[in-house]
Predicted model as a PDB file, atoms N, CA, C, CB and O in Angstrom, pLDDT in the B-factor column:
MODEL        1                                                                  
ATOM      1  N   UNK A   1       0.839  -1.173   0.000  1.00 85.00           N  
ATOM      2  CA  UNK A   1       0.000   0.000   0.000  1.00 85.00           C  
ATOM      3  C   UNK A   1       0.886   1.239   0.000  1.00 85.00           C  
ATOM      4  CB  UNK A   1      -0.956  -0.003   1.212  1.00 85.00           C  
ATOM      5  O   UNK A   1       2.008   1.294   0.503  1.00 85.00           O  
ATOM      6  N   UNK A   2       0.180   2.329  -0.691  1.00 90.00           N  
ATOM      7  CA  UNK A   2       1.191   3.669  -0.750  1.00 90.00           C  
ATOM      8  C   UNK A   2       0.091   4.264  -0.656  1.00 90.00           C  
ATOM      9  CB  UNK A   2       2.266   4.126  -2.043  1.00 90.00           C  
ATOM     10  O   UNK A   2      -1.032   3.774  -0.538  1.00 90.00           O  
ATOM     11  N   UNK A   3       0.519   5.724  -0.725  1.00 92.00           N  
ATOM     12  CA  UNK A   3      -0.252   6.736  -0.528  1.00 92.00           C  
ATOM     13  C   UNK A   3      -0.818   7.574  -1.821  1.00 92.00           C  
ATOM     14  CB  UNK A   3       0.473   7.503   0.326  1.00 92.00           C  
ATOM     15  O   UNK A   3      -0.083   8.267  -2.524  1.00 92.00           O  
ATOM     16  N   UNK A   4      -1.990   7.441  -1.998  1.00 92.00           N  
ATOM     17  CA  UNK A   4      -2.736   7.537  -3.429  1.00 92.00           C  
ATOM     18  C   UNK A   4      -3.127   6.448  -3.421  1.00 92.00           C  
ATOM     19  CB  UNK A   4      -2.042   7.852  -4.742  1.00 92.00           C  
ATOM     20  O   UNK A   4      -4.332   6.555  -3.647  1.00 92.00           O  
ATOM     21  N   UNK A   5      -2.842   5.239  -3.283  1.00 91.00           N  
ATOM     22  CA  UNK A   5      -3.409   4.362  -3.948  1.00 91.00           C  
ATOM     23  C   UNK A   5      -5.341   4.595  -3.449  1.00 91.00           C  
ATOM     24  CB  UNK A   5      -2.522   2.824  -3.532  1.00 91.00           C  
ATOM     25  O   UNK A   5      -5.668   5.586  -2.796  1.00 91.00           O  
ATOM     26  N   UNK A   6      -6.206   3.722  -3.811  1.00 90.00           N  
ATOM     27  CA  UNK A   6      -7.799   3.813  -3.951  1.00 90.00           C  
ATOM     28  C   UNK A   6      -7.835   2.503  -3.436  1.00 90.00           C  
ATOM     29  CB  UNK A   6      -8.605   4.091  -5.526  1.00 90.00           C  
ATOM     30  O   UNK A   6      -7.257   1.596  -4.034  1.00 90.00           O  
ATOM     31  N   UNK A   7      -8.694   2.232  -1.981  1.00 87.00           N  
ATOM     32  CA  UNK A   7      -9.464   1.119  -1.953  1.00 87.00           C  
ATOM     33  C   UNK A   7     -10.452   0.986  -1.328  1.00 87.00           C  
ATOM     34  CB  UNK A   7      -8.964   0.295  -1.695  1.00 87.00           C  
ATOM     35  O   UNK A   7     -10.548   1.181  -0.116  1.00 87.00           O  
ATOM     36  N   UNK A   8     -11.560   0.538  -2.271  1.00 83.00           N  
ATOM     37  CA  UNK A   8     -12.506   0.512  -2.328  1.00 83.00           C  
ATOM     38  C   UNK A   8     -13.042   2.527  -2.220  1.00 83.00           C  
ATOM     39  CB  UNK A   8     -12.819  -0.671  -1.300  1.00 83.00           C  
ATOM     40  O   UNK A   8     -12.843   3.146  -3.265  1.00 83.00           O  
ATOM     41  N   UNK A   9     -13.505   3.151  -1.303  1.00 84.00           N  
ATOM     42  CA  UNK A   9     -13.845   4.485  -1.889  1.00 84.00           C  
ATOM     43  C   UNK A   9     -12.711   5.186  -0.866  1.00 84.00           C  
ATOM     44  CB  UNK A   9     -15.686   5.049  -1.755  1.00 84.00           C  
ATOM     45  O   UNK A   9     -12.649   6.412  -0.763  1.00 84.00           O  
ATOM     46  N   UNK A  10     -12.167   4.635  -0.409  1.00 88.00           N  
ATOM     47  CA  UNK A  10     -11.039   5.695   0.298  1.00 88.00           C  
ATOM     48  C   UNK A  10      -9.865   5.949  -0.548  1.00 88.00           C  
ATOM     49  CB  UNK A  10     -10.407   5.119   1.715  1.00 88.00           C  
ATOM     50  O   UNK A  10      -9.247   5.174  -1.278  1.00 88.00           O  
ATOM     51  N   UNK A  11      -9.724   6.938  -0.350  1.00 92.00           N  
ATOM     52  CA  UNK A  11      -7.832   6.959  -1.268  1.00 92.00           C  
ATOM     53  C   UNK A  11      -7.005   7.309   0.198  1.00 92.00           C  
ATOM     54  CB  UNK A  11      -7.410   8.839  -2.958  1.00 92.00           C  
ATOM     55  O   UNK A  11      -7.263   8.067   1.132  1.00 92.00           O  
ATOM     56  N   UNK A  12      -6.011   6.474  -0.056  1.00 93.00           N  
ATOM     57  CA  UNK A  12      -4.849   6.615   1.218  1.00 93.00           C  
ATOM     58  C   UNK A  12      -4.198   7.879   1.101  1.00 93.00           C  
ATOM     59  CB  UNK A  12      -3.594   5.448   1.204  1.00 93.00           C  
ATOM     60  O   UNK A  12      -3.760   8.237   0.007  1.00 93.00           O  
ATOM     61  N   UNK A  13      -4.092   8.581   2.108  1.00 95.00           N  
ATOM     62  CA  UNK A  13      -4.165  10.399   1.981  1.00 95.00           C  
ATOM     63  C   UNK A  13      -1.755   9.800   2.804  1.00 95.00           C  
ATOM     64  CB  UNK A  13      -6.337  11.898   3.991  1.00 95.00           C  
ATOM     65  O   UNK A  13      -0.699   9.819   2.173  1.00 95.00           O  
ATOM     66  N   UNK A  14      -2.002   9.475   4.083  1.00 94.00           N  
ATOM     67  CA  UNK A  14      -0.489   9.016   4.536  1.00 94.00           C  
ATOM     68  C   UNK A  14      -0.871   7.988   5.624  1.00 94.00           C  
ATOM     69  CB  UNK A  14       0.597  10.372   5.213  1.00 94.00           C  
ATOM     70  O   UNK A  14      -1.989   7.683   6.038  1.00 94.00           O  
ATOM     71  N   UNK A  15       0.408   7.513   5.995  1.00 92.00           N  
ATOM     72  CA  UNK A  15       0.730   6.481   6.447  1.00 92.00           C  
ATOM     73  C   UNK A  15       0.570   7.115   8.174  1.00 92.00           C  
ATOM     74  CB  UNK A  15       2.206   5.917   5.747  1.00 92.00           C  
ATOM     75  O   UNK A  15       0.814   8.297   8.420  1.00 92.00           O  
ATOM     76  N   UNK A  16       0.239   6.370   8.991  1.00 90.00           N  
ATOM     77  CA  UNK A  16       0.106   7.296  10.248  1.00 90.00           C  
ATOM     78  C   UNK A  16       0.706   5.938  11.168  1.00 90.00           C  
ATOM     79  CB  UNK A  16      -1.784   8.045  10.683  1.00 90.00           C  
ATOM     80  O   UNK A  16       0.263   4.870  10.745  1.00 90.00           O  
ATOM     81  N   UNK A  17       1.631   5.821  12.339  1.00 82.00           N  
ATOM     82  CA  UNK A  17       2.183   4.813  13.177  1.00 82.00           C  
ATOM     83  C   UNK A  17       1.385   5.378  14.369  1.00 82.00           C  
ATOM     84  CB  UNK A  17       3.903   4.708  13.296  1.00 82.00           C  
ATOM     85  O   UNK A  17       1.343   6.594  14.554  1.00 82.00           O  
ATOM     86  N   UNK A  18       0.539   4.213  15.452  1.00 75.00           N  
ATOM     87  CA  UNK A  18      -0.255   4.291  16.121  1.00 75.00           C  
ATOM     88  C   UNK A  18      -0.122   3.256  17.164  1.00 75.00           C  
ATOM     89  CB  UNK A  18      -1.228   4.359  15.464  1.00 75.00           C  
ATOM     90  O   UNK A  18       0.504   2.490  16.431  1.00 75.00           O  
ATOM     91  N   UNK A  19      -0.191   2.661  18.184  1.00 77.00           N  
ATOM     92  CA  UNK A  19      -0.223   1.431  18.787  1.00 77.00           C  
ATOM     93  C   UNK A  19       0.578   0.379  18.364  1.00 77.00           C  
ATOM     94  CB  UNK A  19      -1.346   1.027  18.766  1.00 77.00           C  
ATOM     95  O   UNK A  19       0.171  -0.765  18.159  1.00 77.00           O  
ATOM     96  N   UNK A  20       1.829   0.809  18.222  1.00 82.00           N  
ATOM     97  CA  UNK A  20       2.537  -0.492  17.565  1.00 82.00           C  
ATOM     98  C   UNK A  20       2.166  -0.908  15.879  1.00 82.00           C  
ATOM     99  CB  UNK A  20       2.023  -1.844  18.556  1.00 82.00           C  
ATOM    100  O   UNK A  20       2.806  -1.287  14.899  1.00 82.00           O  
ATOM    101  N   UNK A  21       1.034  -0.654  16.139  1.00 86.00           N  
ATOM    102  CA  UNK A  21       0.413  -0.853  14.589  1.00 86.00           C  
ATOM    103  C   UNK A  21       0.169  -0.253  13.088  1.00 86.00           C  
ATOM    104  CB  UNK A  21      -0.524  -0.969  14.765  1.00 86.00           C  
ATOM    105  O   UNK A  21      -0.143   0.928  13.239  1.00 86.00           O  
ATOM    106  N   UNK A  22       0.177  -0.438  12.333  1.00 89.00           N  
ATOM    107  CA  UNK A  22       0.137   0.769  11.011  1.00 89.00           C  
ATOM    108  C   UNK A  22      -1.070   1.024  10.665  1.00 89.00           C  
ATOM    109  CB  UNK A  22       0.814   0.394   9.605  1.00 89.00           C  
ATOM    110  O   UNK A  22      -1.900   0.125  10.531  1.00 89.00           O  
ATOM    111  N   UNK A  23      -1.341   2.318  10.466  1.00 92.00           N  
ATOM    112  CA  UNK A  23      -2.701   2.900  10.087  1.00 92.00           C  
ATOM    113  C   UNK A  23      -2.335   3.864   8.744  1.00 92.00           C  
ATOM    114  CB  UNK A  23      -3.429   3.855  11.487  1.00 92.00           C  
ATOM    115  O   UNK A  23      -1.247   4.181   8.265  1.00 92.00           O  
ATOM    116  N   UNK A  24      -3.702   4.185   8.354  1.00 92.00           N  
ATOM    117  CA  UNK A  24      -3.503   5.116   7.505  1.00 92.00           C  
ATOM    118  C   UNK A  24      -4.756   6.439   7.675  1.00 92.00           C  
ATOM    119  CB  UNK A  24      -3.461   4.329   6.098  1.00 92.00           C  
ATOM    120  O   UNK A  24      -5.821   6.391   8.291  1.00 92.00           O  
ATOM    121  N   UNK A  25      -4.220   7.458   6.966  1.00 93.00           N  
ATOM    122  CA  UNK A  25      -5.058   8.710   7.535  1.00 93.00           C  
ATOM    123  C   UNK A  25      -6.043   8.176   5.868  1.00 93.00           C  
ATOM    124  CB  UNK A  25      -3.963  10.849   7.780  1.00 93.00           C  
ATOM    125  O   UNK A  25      -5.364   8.287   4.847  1.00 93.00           O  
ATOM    126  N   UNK A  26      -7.427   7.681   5.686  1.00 92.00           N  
ATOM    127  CA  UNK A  26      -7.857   7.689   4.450  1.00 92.00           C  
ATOM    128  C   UNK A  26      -8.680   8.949   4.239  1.00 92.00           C  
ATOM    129  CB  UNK A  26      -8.562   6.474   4.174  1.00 92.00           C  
ATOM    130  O   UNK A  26      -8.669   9.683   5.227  1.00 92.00           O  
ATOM    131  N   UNK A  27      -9.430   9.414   3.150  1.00 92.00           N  
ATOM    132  CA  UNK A  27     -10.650  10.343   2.918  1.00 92.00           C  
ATOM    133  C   UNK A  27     -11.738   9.462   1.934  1.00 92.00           C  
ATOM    134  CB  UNK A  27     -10.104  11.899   2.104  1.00 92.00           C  
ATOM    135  O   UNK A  27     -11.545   8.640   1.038  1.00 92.00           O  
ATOM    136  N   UNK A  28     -12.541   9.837   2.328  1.00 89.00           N  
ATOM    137  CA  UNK A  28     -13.695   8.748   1.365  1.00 89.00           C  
ATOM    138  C   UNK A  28     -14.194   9.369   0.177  1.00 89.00           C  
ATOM    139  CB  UNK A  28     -15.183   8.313   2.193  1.00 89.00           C  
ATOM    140  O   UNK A  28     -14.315  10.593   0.237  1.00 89.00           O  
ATOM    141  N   UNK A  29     -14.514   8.792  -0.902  1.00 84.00           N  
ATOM    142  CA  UNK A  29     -15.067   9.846  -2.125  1.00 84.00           C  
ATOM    143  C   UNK A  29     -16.078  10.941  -1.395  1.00 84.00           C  
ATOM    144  CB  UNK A  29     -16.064   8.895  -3.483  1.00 84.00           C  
ATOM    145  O   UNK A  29     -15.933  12.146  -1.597  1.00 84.00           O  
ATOM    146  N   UNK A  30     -16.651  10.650  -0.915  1.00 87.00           N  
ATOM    147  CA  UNK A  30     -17.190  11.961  -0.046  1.00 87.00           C  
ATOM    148  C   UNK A  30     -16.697  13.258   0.594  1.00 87.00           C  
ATOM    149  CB  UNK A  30     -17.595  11.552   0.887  1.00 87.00           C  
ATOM    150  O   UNK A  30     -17.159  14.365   0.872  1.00 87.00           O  
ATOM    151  N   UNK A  31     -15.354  12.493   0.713  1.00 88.00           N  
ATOM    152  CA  UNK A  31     -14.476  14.021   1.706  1.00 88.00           C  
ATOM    153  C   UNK A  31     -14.299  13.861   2.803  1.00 88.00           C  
ATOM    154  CB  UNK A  31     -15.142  15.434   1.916  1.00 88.00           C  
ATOM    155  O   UNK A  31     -13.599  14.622   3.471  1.00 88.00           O  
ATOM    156  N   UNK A  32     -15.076  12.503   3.414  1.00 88.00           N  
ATOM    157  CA  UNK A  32     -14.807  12.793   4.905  1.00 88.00           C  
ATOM    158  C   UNK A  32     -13.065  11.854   4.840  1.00 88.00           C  
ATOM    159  CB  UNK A  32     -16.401  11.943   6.228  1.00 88.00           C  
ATOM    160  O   UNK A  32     -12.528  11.181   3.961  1.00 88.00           O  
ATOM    161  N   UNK A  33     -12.646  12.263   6.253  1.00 92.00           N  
ATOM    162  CA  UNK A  33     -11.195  11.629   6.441  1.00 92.00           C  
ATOM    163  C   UNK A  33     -11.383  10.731   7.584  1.00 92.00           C  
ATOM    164  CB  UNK A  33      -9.945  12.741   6.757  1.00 92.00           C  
ATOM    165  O   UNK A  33     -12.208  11.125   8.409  1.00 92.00           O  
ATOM    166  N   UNK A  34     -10.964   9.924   7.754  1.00 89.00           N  
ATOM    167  CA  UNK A  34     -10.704   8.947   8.864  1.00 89.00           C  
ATOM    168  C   UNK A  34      -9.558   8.174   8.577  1.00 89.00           C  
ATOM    169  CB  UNK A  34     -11.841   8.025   9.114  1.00 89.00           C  
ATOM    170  O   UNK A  34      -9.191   7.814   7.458  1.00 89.00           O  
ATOM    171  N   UNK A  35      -8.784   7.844  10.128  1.00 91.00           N  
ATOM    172  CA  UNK A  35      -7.494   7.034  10.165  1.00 91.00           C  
ATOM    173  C   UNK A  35      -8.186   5.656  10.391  1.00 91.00           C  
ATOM    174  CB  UNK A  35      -6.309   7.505  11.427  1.00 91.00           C  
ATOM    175  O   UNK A  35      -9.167   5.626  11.135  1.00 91.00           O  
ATOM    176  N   UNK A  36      -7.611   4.184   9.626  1.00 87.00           N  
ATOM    177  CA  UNK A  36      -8.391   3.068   9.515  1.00 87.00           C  
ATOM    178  C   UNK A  36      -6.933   2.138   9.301  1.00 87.00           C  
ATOM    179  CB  UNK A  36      -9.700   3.129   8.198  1.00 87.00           C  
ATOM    180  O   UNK A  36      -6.198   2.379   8.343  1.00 87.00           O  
ATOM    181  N   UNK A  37      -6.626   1.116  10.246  1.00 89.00           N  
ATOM    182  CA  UNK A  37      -6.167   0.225  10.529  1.00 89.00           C  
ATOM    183  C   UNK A  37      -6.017  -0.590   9.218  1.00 89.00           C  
ATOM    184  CB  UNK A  37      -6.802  -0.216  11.539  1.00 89.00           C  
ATOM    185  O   UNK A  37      -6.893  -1.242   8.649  1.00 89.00           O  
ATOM    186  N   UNK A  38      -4.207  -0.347   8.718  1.00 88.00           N  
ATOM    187  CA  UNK A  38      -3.710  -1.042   7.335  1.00 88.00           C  
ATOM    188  C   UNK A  38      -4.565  -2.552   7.100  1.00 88.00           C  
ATOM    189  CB  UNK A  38      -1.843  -1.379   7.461  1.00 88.00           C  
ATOM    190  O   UNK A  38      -5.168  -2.829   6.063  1.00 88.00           O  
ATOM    191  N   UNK A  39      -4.483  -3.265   8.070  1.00 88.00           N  
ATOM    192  CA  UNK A  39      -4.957  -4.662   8.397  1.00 88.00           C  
ATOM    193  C   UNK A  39      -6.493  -4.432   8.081  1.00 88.00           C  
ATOM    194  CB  UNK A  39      -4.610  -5.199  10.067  1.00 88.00           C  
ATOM    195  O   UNK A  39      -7.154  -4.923   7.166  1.00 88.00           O  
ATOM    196  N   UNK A  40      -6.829  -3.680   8.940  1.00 87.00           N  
ATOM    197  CA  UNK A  40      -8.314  -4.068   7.906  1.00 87.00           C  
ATOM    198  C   UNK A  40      -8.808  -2.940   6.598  1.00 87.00           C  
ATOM    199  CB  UNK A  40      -9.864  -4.064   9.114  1.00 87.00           C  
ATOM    200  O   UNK A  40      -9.998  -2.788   6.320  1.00 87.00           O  
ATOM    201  N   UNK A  41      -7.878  -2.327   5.997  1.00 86.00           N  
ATOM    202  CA  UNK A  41      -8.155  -2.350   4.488  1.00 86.00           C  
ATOM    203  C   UNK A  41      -7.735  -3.260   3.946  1.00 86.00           C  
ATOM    204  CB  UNK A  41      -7.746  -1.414   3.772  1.00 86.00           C  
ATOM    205  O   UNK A  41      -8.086  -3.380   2.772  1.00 86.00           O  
ATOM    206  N   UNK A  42      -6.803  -4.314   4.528  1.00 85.00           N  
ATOM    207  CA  UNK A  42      -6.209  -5.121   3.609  1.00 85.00           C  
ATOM    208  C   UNK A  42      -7.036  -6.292   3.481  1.00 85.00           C  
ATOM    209  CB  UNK A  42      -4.858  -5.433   3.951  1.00 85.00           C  
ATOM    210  O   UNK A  42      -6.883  -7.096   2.562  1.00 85.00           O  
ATOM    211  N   UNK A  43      -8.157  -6.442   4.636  1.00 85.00           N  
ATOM    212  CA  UNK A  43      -8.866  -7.410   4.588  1.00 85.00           C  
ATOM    213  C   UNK A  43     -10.204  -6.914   4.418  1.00 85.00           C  
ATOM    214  CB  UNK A  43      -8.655  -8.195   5.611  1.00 85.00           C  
ATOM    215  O   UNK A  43     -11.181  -7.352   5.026  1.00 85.00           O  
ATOM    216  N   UNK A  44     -10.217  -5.857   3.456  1.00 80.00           N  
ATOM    217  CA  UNK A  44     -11.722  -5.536   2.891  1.00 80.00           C  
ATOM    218  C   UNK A  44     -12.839  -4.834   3.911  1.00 80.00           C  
ATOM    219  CB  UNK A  44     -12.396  -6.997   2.425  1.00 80.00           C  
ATOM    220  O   UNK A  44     -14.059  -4.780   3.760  1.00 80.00           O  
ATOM    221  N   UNK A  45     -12.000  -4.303   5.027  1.00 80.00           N  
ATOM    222  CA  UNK A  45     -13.022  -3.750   6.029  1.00 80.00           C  
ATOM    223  C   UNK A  45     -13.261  -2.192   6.276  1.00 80.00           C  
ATOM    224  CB  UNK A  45     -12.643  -4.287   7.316  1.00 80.00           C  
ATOM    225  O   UNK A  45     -12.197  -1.648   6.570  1.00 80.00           O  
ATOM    226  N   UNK A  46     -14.006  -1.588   6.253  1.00 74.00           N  
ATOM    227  CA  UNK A  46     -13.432  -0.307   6.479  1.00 74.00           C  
ATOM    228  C   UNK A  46     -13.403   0.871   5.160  1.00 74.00           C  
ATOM    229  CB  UNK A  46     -11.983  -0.662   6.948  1.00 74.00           C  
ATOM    230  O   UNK A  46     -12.905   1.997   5.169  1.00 74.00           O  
ATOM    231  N   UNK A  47     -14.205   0.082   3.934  1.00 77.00           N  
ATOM    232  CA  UNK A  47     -13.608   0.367   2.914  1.00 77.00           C  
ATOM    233  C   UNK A  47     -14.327   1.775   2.217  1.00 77.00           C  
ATOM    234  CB  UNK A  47     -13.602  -0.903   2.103  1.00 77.00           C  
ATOM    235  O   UNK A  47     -14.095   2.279   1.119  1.00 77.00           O  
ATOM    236  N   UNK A  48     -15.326   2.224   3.333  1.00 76.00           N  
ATOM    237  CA  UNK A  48     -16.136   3.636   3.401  1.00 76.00           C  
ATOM    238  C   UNK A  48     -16.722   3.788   4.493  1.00 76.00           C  
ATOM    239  CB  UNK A  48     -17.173   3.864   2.438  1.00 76.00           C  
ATOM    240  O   UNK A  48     -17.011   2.974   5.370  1.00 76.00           O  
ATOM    241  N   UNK A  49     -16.956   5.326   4.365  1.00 80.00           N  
ATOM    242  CA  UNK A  49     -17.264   6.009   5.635  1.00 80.00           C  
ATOM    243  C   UNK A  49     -18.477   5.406   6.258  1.00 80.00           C  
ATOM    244  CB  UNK A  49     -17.478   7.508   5.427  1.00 80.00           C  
ATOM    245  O   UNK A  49     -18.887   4.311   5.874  1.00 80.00           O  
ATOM    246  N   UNK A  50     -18.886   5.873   6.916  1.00 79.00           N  
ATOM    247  CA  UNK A  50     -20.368   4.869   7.708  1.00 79.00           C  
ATOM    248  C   UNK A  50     -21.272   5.510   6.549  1.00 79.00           C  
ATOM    249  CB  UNK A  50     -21.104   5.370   9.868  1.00 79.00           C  
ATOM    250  O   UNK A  50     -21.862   4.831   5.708  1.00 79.00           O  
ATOM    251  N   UNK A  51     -21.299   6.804   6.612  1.00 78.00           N  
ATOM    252  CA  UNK A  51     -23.054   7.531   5.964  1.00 78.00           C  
ATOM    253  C   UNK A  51     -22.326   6.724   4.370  1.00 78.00           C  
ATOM    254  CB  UNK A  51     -23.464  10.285   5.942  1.00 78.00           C  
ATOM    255  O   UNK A  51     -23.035   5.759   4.084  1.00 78.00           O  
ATOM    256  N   UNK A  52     -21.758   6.808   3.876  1.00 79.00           N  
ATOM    257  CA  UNK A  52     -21.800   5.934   2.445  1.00 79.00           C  
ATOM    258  C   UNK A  52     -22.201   4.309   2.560  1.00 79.00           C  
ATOM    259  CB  UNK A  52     -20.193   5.978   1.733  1.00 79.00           C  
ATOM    260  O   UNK A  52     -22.685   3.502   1.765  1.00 79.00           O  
ATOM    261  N   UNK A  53     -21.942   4.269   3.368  1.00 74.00           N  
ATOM    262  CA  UNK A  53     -21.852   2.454   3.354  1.00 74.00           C  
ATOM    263  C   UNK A  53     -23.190   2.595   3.902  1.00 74.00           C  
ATOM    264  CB  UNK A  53     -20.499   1.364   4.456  1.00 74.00           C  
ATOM    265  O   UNK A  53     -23.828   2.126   2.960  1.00 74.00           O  
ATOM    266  N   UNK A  54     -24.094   2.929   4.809  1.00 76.00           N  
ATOM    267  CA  UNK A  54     -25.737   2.966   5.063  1.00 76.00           C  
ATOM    268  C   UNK A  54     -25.751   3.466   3.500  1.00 76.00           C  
ATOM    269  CB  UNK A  54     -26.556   4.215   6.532  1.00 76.00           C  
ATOM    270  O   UNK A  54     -25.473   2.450   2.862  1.00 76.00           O  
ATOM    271  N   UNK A  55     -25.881   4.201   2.878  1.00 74.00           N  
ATOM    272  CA  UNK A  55     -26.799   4.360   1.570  1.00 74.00           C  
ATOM    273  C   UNK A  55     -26.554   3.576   0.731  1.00 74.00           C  
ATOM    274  CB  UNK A  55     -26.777   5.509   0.885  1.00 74.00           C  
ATOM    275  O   UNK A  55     -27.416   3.411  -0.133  1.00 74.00           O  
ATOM    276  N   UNK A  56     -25.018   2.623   0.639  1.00 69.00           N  
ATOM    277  CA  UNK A  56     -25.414   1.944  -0.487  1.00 69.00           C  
ATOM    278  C   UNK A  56     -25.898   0.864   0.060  1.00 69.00           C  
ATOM    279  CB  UNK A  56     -24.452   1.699  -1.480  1.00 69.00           C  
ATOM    280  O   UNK A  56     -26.234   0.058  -0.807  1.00 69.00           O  
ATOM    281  N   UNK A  57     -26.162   0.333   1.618  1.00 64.00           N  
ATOM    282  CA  UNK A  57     -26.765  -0.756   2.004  1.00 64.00           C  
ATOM    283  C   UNK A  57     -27.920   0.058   1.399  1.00 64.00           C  
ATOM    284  CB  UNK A  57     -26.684  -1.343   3.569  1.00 64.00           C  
ATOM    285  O   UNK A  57     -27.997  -0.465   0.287  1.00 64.00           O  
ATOM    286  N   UNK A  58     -28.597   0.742   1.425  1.00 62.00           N  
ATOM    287  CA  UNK A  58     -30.232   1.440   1.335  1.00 62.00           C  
ATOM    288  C   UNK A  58     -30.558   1.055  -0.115  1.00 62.00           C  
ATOM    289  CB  UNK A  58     -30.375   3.410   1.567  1.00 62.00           C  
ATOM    290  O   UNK A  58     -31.634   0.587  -0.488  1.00 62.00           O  
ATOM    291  N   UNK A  59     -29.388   1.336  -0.958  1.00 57.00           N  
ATOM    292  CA  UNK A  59     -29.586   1.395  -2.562  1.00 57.00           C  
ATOM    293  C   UNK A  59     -30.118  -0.225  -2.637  1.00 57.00           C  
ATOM    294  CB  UNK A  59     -27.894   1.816  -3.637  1.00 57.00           C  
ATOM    295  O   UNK A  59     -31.139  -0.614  -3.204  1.00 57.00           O  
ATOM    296  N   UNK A  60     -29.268  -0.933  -2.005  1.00 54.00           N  
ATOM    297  CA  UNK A  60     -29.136  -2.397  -2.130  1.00 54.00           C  
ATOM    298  C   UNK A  60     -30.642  -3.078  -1.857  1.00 54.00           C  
ATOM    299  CB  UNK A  60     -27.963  -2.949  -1.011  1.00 54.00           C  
ATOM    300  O   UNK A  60     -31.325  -3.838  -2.544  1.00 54.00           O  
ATOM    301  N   UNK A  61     -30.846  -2.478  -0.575  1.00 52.00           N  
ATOM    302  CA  UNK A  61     -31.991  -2.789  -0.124  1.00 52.00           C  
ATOM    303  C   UNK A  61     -33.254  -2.598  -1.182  1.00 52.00           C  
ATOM    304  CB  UNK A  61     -32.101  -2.031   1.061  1.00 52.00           C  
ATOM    305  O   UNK A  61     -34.115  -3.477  -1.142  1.00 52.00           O  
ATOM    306  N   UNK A  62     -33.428  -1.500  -2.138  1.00 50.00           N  
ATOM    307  CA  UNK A  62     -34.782  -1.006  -3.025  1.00 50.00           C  
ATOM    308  C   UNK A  62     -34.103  -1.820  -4.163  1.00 50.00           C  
ATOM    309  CB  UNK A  62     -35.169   0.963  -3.360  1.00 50.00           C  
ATOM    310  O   UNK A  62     -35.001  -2.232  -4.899  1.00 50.00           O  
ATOM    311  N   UNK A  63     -33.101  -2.146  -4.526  1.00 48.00           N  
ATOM    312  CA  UNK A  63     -32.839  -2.580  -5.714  1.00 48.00           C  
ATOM    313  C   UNK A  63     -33.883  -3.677  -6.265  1.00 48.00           C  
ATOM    314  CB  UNK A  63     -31.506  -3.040  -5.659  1.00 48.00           C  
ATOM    315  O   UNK A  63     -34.069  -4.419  -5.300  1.00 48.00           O  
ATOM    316  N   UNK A  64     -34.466  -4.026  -7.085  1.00 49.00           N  
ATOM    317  CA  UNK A  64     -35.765  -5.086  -7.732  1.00 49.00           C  
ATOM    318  C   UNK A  64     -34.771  -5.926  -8.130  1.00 49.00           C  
ATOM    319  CB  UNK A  64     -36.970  -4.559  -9.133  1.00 49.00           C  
ATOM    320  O   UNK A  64     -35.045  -6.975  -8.713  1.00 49.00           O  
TER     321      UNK A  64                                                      
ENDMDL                                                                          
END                                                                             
């Protein structure tokens, strides 16, 4: 992982050292920013902000 890269709707903004552990500072296509634990982007978690991830559960939900 580097910084720029895109996953899922966050783009990795920098690398942030936290608890022994590696994080990253992300921003979501939305704009919002949050720091989110390398380990779970790497395991598909985390991969948008809450209010995006409720609407596309919502989209999901009306979809026919």
């Amino acid at each position: 992982m580097k910084a720029g890269d895109v996953i899922g709707k966050r783009t990795l903004v920098r690398r942030v050292e936290g608890r022994g552990r590696p994080y990253w500072l992300t921003r979501c296509a939305c704009g919002r920013e949050k720091v989110v634990r390398e380990h779970h982007l790497a395991n598909g978690l985390g991969l948008a902000c809450l209010p995006c991830a409720r609407k596309r559960q919502g989209e999901e939900r009306c979809a026919p």
